[in-house]
C-alpha positions as a Python dict, from the first residue, in 0.01 Angstrom:
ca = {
    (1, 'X'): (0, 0, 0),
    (2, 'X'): (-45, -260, -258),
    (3, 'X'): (326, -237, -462),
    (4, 'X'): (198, -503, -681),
    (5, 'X'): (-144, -290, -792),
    (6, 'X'): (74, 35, -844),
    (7, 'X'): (355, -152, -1050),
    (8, 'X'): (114, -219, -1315),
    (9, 'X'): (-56, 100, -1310),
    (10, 'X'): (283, 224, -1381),
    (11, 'X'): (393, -13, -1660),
    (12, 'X'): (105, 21, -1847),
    (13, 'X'): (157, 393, -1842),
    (14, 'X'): (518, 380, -1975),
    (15, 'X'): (420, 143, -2225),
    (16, 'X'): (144, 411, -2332),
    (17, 'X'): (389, 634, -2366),
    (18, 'X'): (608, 464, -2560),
    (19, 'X'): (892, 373, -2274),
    (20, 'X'): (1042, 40, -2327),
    (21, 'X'): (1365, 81, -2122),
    (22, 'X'): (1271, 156, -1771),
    (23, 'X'): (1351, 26, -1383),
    (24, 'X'): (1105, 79, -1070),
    (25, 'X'): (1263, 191, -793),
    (26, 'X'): (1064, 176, -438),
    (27, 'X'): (1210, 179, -74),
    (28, 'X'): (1027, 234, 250),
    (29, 'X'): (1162, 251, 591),
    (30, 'X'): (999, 253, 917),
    (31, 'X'): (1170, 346, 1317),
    (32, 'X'): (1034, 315, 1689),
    (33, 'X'): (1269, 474, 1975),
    (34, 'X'): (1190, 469, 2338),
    (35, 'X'): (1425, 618, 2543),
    (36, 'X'): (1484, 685, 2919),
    (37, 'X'): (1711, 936, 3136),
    (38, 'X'): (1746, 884, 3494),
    (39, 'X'): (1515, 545, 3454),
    (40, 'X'): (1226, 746, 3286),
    (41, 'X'): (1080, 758, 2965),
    (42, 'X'): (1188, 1117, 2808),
    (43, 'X'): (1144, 1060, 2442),
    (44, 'X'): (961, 866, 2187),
    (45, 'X'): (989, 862, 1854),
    (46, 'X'): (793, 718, 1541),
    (47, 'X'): (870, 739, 1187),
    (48, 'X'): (790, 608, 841),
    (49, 'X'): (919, 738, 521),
    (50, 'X'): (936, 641, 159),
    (51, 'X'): (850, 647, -215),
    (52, 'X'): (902, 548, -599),
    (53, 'X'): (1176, 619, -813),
    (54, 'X'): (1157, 597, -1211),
    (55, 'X'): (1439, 536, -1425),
    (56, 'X'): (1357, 566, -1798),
    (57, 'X'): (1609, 537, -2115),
    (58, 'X'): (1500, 763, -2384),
    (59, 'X'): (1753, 809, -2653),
    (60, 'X'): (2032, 702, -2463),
    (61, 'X'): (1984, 957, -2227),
    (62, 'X'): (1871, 857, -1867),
    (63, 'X'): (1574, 1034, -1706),
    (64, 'X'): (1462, 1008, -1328),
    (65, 'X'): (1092, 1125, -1166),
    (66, 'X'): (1032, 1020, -813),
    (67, 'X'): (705, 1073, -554),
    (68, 'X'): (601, 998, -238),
    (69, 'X'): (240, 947, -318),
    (70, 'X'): (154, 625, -347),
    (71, 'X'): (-153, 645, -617),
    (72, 'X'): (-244, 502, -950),
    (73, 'X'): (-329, 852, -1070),
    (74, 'X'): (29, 932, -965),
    (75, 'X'): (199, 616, -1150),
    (76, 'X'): (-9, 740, -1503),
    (77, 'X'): (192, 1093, -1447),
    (78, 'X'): (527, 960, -1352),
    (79, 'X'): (644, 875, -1686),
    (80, 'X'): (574, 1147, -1885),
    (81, 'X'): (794, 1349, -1557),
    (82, 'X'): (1098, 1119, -1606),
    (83, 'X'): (1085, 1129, -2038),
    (84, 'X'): (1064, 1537, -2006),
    (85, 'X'): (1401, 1489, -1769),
    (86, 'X'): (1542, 1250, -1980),
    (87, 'X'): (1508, 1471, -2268),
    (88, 'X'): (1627, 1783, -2081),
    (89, 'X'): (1928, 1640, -1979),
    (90, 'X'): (2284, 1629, -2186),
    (91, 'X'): (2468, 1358, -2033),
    (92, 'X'): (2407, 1045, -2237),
    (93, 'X'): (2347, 703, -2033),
    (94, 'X'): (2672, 472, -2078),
    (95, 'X'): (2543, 138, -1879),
    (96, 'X'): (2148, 128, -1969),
    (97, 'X'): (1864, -85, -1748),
    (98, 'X'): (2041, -402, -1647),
    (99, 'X'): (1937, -701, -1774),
    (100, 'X'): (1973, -906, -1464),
    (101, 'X'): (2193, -1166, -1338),
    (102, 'X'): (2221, -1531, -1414),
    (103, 'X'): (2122, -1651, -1020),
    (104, 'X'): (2118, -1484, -674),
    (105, 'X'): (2206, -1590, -362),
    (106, 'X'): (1936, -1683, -106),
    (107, 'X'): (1909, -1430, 166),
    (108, 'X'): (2083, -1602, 436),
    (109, 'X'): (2018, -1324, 679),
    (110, 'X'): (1611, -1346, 782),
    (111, 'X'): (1452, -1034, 869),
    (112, 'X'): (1351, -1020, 1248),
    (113, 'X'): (1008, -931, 1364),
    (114, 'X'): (1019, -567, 1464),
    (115, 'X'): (915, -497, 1848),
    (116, 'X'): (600, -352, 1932),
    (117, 'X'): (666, 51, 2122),
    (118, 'X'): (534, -106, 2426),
    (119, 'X'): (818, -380, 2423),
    (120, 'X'): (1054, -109, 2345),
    (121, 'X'): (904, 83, 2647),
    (122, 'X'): (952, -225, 2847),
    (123, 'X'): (1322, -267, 2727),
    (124, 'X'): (1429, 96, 2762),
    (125, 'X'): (1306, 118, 3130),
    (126, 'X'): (1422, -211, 3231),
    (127, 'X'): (1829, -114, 3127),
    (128, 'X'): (1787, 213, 3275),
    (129, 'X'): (1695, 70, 3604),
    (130, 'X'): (1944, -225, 3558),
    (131, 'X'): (2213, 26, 3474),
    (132, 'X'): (2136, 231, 3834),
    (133, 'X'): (2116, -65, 3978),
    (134, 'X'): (2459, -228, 3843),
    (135, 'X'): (2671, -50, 4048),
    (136, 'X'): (2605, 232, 4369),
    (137, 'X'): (2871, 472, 4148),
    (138, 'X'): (2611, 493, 3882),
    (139, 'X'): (2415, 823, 3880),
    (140, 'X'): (2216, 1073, 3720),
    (141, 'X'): (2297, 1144, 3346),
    (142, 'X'): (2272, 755, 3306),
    (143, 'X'): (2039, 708, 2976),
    (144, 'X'): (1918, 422, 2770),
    (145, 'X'): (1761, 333, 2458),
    (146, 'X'): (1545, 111, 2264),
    (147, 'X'): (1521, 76, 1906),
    (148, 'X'): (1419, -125, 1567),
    (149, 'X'): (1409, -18, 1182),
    (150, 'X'): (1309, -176, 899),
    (151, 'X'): (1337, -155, 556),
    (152, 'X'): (1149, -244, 278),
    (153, 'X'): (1301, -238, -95),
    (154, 'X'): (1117, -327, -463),
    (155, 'X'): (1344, -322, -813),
    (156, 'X'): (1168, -415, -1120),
    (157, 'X'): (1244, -298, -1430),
    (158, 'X'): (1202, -366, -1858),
    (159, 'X'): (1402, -687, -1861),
    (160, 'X'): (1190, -887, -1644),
    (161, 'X'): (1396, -846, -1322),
    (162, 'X'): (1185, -830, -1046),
    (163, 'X'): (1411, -845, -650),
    (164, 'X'): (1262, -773, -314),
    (165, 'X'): (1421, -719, 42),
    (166, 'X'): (1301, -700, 375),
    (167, 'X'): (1553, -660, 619),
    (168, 'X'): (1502, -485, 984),
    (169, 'X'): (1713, -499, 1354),
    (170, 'X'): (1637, -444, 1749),
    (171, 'X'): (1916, -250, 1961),
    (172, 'X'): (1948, -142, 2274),
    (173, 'X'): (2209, 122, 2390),
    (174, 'X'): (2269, 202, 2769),
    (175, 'X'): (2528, 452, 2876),
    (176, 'X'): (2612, 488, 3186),
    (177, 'X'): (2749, 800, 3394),
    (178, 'X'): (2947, 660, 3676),
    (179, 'X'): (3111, 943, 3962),
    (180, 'X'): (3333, 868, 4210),
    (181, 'X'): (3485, 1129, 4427),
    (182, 'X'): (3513, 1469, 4234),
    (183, 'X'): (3553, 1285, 3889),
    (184, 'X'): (3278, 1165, 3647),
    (185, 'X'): (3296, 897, 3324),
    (186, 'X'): (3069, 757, 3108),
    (187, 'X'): (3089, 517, 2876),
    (188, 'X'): (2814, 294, 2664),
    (189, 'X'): (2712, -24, 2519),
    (190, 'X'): (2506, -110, 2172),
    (191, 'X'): (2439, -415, 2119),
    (192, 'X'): (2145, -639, 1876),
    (193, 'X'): (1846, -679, 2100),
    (194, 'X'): (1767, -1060, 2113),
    (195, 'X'): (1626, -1058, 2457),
    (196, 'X'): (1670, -1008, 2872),
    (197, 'X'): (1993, -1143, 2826),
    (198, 'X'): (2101, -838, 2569),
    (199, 'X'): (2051, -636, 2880),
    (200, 'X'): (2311, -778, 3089),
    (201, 'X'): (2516, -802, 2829),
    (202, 'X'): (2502, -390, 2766),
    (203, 'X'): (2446, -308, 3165),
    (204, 'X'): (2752, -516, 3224),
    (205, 'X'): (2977, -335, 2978),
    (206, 'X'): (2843, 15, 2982),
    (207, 'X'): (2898, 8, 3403),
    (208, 'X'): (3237, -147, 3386),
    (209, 'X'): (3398, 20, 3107),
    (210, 'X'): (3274, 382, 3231),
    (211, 'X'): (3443, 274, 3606),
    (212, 'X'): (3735, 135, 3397),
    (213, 'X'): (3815, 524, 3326),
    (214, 'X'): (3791, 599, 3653),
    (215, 'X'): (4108, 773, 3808),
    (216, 'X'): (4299, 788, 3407),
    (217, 'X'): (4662, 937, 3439),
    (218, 'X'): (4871, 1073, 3145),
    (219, 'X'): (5154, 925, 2949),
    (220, 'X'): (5455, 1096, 2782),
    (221, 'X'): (5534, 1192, 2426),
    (222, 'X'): (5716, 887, 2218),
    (223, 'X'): (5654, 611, 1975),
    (224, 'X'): (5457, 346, 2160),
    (225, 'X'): (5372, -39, 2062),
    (226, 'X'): (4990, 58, 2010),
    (227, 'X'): (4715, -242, 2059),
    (228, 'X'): (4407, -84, 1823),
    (229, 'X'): (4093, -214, 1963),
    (230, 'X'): (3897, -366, 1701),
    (231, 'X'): (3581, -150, 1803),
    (232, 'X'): (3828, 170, 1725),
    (233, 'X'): (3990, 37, 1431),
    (234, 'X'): (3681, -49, 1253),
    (235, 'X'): (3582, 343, 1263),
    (236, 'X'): (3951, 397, 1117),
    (237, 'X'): (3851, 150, 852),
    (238, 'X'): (3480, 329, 819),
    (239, 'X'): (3669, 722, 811),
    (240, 'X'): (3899, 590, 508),
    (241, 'X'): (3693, 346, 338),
    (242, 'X'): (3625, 602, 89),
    (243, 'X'): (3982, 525, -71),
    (244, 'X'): (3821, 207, -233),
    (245, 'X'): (3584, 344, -388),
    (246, 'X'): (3615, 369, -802),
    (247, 'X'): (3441, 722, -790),
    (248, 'X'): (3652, 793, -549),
    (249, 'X'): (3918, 702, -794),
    (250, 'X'): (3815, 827, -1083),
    (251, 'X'): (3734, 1168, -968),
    (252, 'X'): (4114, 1206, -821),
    (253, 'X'): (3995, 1127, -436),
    (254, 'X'): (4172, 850, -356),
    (255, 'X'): (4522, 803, -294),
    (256, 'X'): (4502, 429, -369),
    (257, 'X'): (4461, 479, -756),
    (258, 'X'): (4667, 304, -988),
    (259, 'X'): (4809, 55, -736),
    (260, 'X'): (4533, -275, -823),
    (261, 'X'): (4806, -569, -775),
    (262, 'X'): (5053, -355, -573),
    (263, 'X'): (5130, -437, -177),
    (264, 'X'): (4929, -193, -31),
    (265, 'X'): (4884, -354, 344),
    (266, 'X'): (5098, -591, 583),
    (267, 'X'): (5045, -933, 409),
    (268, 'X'): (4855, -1067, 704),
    (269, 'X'): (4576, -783, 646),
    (270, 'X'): (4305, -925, 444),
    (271, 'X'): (3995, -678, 377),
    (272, 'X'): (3658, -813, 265),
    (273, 'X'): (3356, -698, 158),
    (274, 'X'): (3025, -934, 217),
    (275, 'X'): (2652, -829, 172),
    (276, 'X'): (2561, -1154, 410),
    (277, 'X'): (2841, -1144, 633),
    (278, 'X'): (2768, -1432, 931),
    (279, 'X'): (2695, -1255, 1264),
    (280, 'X'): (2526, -944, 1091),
    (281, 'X'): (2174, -774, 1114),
    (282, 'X'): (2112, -726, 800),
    (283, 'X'): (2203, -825, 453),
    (284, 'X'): (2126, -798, 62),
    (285, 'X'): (2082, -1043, -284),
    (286, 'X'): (2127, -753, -490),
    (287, 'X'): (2250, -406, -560),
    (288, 'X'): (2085, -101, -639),
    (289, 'X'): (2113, -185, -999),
    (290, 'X'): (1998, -539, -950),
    (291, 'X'): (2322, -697, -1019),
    (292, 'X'): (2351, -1021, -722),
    (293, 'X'): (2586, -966, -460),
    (294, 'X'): (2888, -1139, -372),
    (295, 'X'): (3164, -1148, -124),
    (296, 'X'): (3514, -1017, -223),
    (297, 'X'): (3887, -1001, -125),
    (298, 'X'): (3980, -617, -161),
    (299, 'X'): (4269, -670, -23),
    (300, 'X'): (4428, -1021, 37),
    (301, 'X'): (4763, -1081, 210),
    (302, 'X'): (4798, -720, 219),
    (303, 'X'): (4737, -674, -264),
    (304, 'X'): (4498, -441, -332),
    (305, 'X'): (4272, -714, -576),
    (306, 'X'): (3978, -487, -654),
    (307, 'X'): (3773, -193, -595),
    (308, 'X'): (3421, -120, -549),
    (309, 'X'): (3255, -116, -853),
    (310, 'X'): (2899, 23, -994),
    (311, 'X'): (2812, -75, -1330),
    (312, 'X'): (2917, 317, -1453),
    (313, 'X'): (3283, 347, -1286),
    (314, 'X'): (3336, -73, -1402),
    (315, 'X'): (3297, 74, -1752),
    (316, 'X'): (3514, 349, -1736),
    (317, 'X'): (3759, 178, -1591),
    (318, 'X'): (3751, -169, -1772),
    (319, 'X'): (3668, -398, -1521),
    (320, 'X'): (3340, -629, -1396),
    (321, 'X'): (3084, -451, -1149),
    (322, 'X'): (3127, -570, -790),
    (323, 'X'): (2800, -530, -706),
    (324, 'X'): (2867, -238, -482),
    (325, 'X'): (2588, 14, -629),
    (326, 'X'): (2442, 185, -361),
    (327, 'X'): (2136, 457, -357),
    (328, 'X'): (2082, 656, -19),
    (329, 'X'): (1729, 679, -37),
    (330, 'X'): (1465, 619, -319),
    (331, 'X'): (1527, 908, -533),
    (332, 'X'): (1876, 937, -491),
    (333, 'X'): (2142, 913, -762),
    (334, 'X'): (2361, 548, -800),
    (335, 'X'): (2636, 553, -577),
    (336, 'X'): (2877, 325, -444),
    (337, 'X'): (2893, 163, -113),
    (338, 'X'): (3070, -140, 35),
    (339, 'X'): (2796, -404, 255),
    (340, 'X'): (2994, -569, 554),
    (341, 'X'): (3369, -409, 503),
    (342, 'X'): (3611, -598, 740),
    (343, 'X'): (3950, -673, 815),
    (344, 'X'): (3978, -1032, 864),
    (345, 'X'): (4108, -1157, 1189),
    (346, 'X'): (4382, -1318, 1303),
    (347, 'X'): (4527, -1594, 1571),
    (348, 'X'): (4615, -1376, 1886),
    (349, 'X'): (4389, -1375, 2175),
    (350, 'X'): (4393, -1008, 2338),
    (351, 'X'): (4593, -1143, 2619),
    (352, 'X'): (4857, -1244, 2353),
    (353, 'X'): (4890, -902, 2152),
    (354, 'X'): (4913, -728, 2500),
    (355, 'X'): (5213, -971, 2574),
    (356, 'X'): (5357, -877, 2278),
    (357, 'X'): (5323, -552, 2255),
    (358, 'X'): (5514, -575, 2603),
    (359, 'X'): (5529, -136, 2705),
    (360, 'X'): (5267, 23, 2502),
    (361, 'X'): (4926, 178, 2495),
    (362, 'X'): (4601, -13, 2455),
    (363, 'X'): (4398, 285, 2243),
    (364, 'X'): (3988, 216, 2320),
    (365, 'X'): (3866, 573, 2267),
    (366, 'X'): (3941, 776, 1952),
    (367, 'X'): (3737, 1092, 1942),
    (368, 'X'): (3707, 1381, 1631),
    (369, 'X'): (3709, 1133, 1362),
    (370, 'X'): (3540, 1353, 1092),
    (371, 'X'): (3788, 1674, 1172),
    (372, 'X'): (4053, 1563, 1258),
    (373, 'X'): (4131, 1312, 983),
    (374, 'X'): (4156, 1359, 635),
    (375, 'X'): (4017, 1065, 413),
    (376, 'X'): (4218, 1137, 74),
    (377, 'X'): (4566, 1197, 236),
    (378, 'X'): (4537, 924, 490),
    (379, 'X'): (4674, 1154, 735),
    (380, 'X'): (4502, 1168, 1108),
    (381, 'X'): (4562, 1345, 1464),
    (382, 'X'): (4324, 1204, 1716),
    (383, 'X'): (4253, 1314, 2066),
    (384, 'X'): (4222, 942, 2218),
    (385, 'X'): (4238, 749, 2525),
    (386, 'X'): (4268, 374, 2671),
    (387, 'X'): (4514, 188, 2878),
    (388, 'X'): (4842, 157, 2956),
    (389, 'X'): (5017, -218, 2881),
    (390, 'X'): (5299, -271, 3130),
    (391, 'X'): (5482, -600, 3079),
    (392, 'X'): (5225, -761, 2873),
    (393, 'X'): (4930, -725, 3092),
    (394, 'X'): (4662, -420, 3079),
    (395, 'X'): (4735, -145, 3324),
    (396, 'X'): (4567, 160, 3413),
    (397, 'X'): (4362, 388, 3249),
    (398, 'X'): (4480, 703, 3057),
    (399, 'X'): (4329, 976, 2884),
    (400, 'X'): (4424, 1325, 2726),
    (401, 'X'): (4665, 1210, 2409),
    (402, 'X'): (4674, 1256, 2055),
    (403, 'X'): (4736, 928, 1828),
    (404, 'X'): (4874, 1046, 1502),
    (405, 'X'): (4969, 906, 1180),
    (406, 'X'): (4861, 795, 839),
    (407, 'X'): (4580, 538, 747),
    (408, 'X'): (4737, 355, 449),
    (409, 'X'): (5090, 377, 646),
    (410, 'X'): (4960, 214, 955),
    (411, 'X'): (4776, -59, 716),
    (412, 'X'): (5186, -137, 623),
    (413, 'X'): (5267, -160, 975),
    (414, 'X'): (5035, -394, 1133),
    (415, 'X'): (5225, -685, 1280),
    (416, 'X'): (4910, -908, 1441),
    (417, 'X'): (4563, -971, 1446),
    (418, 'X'): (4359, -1040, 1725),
    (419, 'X'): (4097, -1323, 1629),
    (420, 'X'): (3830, -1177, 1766),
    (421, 'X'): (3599, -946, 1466),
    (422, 'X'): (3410, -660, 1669),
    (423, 'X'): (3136, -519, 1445),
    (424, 'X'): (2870, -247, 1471),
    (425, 'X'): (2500, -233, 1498),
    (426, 'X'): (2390, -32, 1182),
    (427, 'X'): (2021, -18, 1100),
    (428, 'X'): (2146, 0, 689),
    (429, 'X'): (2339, -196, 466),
    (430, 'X'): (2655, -75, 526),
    (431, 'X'): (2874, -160, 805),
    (432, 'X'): (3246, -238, 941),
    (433, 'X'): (3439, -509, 1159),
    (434, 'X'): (3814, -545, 1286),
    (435, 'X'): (3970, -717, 1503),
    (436, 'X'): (4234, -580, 1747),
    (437, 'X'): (4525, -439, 1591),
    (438, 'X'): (4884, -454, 1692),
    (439, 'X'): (5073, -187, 1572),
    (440, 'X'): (5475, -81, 1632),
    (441, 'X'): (5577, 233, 1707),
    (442, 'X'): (5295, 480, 1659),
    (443, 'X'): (5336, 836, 1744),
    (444, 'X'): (5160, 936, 2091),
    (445, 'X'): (5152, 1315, 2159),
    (446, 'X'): (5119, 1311, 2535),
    (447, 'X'): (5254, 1567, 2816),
}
């Protein structure tokens, strides 16, 4: 496909039809998966998706016409589409095409080459058989996986803004199902592919931490010192994230509204958002209005400074976009979304928040996320499991308790960071880092 070629077939259509104010739209994305059960290829999967989206201002109402078919016939029909919706509609347009900003960043994240399915193949079969061979506790069940995505995005529109992106990532997941005895764990590892040394790396971890479960005992109801991993927190973060949101404020779904400039955190949590966060697959110039990126305090010292901003909800609520517009696909609606969304770490080695945690519970599991935890209250009960921390030092393995709480309440109670930021593999824009958490007194339902 030739964007270039069906960009002008499609502005001299609008301006044939009289449509001045308009933005182009265009997004593809492409996937390989090769994966392997038992050290054999069982699945492969191909995909590549995409298409246009129009965006036309016609008497201050906004109209949208989208299309997957890539054709200069189709770009001389796609305006008339979105001026008929534009016309139909009764909500009137309160932020218009943007103009464009004064500079953008350079993209300081390069897009990798995408592996070919045979490397894939290669990849997937050589974890699988590294995994088996790891460890003789290892057995069937054991499964890995090779992957990369890419994605493509255009925006052009009436005021001379023209951005492109080309981002993409390789990963490779192994999970391993280790028995000894009567009893059976698993656990797994996903990890940016950069080469044979990505699978040690996820062999090494998926084995150990699946044996590490191995033999896990119980605790007793109480308050516990609690040491959040940062691989656990960051889905806390991810579940409640939400709360930051302006829509999310302005449409009553937040609890954090009307406290910008109030102590909302421990003052040594500091949350920021960054589109090219160092150490990340992927990351973006510019919005899905266009607007350039930039990276924020949210919070700092534990002050809420800001939320996430479109161009709309900045209007409404008086303040400057943060660049945080967001569409889900190509002919989706704008949205809000934060890039890299991270709690900044801290001093403490691991070692050092065990030690001063002293008795507690080191928490590396936290299962039923999206039931059992309710984003606009805060409020969560978690089925979880970990490690016991007995004088300082990690102990043995436990399972079967509930962690329960609330979000913004355990954001107060935070007493140290570990300085370590764990961060996960997501093949879009959006993704989320912690560090290890040490938190006082949490309430463990046990037996």
């Amino acid at each position: 496909m030739n964007f270039d070629l069906l960009k002008n077939a499609l502005v001299k259509a609008l301006l044939e039809e009289g449509l001045t104010e308009y933005e182009i739209y265009y997004m593809s994305d492409e996937s390989v998966s090769v994966a392997t059960l038992n050290k054999e290829v069982n699945s492969f999967s191909s995909s590549e998706s995409g298409g246009l989206c129009l965006r036309v201002l016609v008497d201050g109402k906004m109209g949208y016409a989208s299309t997957e078919l890539m054709s200069e016939s189709e770009m001389a029909e796609l305006p008339r589409r979105a001026k008929s919706n534009a016309e139909a509609t009764e909500k009137p347009d309160t932020v218009g095409i943007y103009a464009g900003s004064d500079s953008y960043e350079e993209l300081k994240i390069k897009k990798v080459e995408l592996l070919s399915a045979a490397d894939l193949k290669d990849y997937a079969i050589k974890t699988g058989e590294a995994l088996f061979a790891k460890d003789p506790a290892v057995k069937e069940g054991t499964s890995s996986q090779a992957i990369c995505a890419g994605t493509t995005v255009r925006l052009v529109n009436s005021h001379g803004v023209d951005l492109s992106l080309d981002c993409g990532i390789n990963a490779l997941i192994g999970e391993a199902v280790v028995g000894v005895g009567d009893e059976n764990q698993q656990d797994y590892s996903f990890k940016i592919l950069t080469g044979d040394e990505t699978v040690t790396e996820v062999v090494d971890e998926a084995v150990s931490e699946a044996l590490a479960r191995i033999g896990a005992g119980s605790v007793d109801s109480g308050k516990y010192n609690v040491v959040i991993s940062g691989n656990q927190m960051r889905s806390l973060l991810s579940v409640f994230s939400s709360a930051f949101s302006a829509k999310a404020v302005i449409d009553g779904m937040s609890r954090l509204k009307g406290k910008e400039g109030e102590k909302i955190a421990s003052e040594i949590v500091t949350i920021t958002d960054d589109p090219q966060r160092e150490g990340n697959a992927v990351g973006t110039t510019f919005d899905a209005e266009g607007v350039a990126t930039h990276r924020k305090a949210v919070v700092e010292a534990g002050v809420l400074k800001t939320f996430l901003h479109n161009r709309e909800t900045a209007l409404a609520m008086g303040k400057e976009t943060t660049a945080n517009a967001s569409k889900a696909g190509y002919s989706s609606p704008i949205g809000i979304r934060p890039y890299s969304f991270a709690i900044e770490p801290g001093d403490k080695s691991q070692d050092e928040l065990f030690a001063m945690a002293g008795d507690g519970i080191y928490i590396t599991e936290i299962n039923g996320l999206h039931a059992g935890a309710n984003p606009v209250s805060g409020d969560f009960s978690l089925q979880s499991a970990g490690f016991l921390i007995k004088d300082g030092k990690k102990a043995e393995a436990v399972k079967g308790f509930t962690v329960a709480g609330n979000f913004f309440e355990l954001m107060k109670s935070i007493s140290s960071l570990g300085n370590k930021l764990e961060r996960g593999v997501t093949t879009g824009f959006t993704g989320f880092c912690s560090p290890d958490v040490l938190v006082p007194g949490m309430s463990i339902a046990g037996k």
